[in-house]
C-alpha positions as YAML, in Angstrom:
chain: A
units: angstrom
residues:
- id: 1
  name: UNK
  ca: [0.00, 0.00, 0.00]
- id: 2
  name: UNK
  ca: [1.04, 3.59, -1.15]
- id: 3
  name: UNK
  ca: [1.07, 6.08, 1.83]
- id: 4
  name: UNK
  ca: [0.08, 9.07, 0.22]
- id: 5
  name: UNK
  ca: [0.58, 12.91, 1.82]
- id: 6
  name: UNK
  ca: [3.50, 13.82, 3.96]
- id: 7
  name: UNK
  ca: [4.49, 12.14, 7.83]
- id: 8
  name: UNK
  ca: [4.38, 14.19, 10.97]
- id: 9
  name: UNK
  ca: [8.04, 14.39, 10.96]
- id: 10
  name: UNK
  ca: [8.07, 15.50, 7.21]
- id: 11
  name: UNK
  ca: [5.29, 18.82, 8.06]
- id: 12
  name: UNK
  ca: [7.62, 19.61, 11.73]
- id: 13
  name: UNK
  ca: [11.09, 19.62, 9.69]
- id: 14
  name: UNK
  ca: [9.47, 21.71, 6.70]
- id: 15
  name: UNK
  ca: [7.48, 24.19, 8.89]
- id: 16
  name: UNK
  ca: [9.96, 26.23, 10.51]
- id: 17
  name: UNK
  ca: [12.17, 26.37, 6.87]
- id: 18
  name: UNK
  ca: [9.29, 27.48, 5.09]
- id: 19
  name: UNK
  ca: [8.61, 30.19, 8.14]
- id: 20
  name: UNK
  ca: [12.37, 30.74, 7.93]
- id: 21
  name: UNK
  ca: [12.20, 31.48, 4.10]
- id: 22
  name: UNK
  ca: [8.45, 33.78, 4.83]
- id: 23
  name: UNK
  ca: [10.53, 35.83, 6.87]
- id: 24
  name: UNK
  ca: [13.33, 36.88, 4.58]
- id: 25
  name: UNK
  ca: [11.20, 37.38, 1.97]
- id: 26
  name: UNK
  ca: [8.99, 40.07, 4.20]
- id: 27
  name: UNK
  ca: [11.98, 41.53, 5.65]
- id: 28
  name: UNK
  ca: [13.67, 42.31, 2.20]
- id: 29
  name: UNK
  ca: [10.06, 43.49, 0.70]
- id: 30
  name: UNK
  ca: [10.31, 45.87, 3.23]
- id: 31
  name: UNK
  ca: [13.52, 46.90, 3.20]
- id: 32
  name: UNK
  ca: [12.72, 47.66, -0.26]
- id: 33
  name: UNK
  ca: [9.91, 49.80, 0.32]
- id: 34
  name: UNK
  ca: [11.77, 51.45, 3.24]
- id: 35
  name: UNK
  ca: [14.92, 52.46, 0.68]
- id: 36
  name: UNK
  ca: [11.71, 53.41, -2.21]
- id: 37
  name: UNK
  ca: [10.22, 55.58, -0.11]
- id: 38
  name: UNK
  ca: [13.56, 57.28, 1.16]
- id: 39
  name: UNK
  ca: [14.29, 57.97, -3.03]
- id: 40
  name: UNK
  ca: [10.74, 59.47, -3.57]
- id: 41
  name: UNK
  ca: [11.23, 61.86, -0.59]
- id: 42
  name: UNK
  ca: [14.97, 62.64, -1.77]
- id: 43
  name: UNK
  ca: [13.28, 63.21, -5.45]
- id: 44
  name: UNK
  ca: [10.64, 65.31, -4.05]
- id: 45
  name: UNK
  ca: [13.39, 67.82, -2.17]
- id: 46
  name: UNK
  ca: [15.33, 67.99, -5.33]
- id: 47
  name: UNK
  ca: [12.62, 69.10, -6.97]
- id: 48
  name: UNK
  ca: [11.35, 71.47, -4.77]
- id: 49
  name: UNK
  ca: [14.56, 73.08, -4.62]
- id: 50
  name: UNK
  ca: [15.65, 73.20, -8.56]
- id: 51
  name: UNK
  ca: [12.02, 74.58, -9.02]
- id: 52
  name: UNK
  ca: [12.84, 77.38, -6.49]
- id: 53
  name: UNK
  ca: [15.85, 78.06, -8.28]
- id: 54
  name: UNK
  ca: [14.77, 77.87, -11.55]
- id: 55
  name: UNK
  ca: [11.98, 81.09, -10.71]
- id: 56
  name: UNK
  ca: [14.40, 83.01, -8.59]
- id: 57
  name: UNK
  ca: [16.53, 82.58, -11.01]
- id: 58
  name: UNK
  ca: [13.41, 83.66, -13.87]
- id: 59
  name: UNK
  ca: [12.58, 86.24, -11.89]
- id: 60
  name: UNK
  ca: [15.68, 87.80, -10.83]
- id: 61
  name: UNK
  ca: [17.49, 87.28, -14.50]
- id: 62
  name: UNK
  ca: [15.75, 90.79, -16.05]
- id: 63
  name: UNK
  ca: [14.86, 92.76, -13.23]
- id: 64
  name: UNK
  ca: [15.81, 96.18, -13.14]
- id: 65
  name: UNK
  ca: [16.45, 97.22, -9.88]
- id: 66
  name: UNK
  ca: [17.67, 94.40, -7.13]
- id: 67
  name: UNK
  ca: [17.88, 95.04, -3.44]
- id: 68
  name: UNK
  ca: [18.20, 93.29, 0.48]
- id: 69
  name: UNK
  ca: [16.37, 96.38, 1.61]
- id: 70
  name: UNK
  ca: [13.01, 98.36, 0.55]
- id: 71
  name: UNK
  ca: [14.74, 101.35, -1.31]
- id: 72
  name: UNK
  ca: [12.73, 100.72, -4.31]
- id: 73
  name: UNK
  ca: [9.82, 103.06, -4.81]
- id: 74
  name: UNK
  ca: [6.48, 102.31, -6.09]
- id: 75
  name: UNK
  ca: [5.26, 98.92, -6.88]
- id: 76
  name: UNK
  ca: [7.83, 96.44, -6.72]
- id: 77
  name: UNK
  ca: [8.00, 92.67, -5.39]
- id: 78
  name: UNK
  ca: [9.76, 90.08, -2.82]
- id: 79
  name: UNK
  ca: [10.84, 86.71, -2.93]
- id: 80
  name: UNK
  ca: [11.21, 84.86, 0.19]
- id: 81
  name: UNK
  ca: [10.37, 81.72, 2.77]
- id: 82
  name: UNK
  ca: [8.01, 82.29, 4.84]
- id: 83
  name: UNK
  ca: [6.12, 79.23, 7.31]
- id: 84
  name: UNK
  ca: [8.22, 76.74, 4.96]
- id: 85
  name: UNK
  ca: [7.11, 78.06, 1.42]
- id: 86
  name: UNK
  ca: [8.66, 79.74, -1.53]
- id: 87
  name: UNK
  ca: [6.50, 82.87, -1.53]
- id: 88
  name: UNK
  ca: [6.12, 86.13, -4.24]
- id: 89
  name: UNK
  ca: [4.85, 89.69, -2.45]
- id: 90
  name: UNK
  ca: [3.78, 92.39, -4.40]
- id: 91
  name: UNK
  ca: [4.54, 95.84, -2.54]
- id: 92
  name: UNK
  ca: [3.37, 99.03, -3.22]
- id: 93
  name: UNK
  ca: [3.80, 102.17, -1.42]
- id: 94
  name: UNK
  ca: [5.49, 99.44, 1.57]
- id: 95
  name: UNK
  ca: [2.36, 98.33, 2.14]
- id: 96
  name: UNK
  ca: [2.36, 94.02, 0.78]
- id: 97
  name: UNK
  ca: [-0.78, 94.31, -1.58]
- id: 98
  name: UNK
  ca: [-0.56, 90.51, -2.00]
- id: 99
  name: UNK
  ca: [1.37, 87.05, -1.58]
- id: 100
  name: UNK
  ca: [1.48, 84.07, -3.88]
- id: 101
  name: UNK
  ca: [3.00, 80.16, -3.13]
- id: 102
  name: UNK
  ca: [5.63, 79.24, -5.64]
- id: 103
  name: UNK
  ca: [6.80, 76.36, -3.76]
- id: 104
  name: UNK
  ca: [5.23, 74.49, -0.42]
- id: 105
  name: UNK
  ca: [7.83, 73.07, 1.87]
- id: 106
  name: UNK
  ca: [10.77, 74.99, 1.16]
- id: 107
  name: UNK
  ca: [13.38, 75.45, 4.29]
- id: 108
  name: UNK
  ca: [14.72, 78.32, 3.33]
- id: 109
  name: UNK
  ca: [16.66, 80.62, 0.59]
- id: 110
  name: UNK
  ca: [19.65, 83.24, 1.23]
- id: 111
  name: UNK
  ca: [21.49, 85.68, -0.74]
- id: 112
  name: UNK
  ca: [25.19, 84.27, 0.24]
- id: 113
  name: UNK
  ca: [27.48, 86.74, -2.30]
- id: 114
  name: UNK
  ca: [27.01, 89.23, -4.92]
- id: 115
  name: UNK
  ca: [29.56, 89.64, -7.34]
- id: 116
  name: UNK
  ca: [28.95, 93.01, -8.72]
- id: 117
  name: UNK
  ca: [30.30, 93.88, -12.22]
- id: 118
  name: UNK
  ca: [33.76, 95.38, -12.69]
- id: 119
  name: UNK
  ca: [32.55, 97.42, -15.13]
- id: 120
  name: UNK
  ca: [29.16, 99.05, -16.90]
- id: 121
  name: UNK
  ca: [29.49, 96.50, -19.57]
- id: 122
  name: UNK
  ca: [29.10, 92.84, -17.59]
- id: 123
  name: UNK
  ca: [26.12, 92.03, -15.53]
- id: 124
  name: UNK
  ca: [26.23, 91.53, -11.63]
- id: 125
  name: UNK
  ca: [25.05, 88.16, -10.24]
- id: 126
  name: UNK
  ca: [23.61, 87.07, -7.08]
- id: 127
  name: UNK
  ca: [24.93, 83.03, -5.68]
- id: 128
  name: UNK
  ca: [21.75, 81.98, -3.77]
- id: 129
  name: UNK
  ca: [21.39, 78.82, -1.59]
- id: 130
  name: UNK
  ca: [17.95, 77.33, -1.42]
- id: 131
  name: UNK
  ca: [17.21, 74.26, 1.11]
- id: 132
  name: UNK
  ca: [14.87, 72.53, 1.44]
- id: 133
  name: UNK
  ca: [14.57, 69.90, 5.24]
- id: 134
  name: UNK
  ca: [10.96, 68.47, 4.24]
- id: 135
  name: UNK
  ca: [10.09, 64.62, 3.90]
- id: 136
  name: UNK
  ca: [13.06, 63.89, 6.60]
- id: 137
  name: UNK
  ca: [15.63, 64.79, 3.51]
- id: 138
  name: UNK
  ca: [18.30, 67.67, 3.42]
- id: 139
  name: UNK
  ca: [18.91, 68.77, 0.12]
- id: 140
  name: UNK
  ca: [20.63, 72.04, -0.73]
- id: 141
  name: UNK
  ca: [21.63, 73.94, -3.96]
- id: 142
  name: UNK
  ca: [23.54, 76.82, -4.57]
- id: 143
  name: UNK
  ca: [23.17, 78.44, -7.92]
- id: 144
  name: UNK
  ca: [24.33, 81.56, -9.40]
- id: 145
  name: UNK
  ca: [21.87, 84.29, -10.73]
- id: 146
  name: UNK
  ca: [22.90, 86.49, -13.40]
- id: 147
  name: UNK
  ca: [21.27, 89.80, -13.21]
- id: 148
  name: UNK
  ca: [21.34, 90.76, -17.24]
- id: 149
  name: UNK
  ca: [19.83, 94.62, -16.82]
- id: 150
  name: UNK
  ca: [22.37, 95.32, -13.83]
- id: 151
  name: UNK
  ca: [25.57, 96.29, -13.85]
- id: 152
  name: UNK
  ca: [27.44, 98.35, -11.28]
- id: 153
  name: UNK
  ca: [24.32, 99.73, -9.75]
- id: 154
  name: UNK
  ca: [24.23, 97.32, -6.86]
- id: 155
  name: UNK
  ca: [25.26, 98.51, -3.45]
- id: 156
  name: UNK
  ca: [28.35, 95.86, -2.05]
- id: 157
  name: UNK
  ca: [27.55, 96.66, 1.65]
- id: 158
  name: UNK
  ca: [23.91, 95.50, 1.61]
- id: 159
  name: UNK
  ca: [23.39, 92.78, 3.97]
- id: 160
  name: UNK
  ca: [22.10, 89.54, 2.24]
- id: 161
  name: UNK
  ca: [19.40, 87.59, 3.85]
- id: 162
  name: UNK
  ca: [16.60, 85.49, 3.13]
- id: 163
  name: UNK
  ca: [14.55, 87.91, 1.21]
- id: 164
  name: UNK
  ca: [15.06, 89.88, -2.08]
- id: 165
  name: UNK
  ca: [13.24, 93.07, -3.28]
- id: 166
  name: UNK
  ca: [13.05, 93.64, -7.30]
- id: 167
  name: UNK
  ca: [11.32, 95.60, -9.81]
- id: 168
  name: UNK
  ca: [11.37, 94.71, -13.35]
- id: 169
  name: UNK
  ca: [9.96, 96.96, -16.05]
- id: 170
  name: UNK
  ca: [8.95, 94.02, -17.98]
- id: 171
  name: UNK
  ca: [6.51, 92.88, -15.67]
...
């Protein structure tokens, strides 16, 4: 007679390999997902932060007048971080008329160096660092912005910070 199925002794020696086996699988699924997840957040701070750069840099590039302090009359705007976001104020007569949301969860942004033009003939540019601490990630760039319409008009001794005030007469 054919025994057919498996013994007692067969199911207790194949139990704890299969568990054994159940339990590397599950630990590198989620090891996997743990290391996924860590690359979407890292993705999603690079991209907050080249988008940042990429309008600063948009908005800065043709402005006409660029300053760390409020000497510009009439209506002019801001770029700066405020409660963790990229944000754009329009200003007129000092008074902030209103305030747009380039970028959510942005750390921060800050003027580190201006290199102002030797001469009338070569444009000044600004070397900005924008961060950006969201999603448990630290990711930081540092671009340069060239300033196309501005030359030698920049003051040296202005003291940099986390917000710039511009006026374009394109806009």
């Amino acid at each position: 007679m054919k025994n057919k199925g498996f013994s007692l002794i067969e199911l207790i020696a194949v139990i704890p390999i299969i568990l054994i086996v159940l339990t590397l699988v599950f630990a590198i699924n989620n090891f996997s997902n743990k290391i996924f997840n860590k690359s979407v957040n890292q993705s999603y701070s690079q991209q907050n932060t080249r988008i940042a750069a990429d309008y600063i840099t948009r908005e800065l590039r043709n402005a006409t007048n660029v300053s760390a302090t409020k000497n510009i009359s009439g209506t002019y705007y801001a770029i700066t971080v405020k409660d963790n976001n990229l944000i754009e104020q329009t200003i007129s007569n000092n008074t902030i008329t209103s305030e747009k949301i380039i970028i959510n969860q942005l750390s921060s942004m800050n003027v580190e160096e201006l290199n102002k033009a030797s001469d009338n003939s070569a444009p000044s540019v600004l070397k900005i660092k924008v961060t950006d601490n969201s999603n448990n990630q630290n990711y930081e760039l540092t671009f340069t912005c060239l300033l196309n319409n501005i030359h030698n008009e920049i003051q040296e001794d202005q003291n940099w910070g986390n917000i710039i005030y511009y006026y374009s007469d394109q806009q």
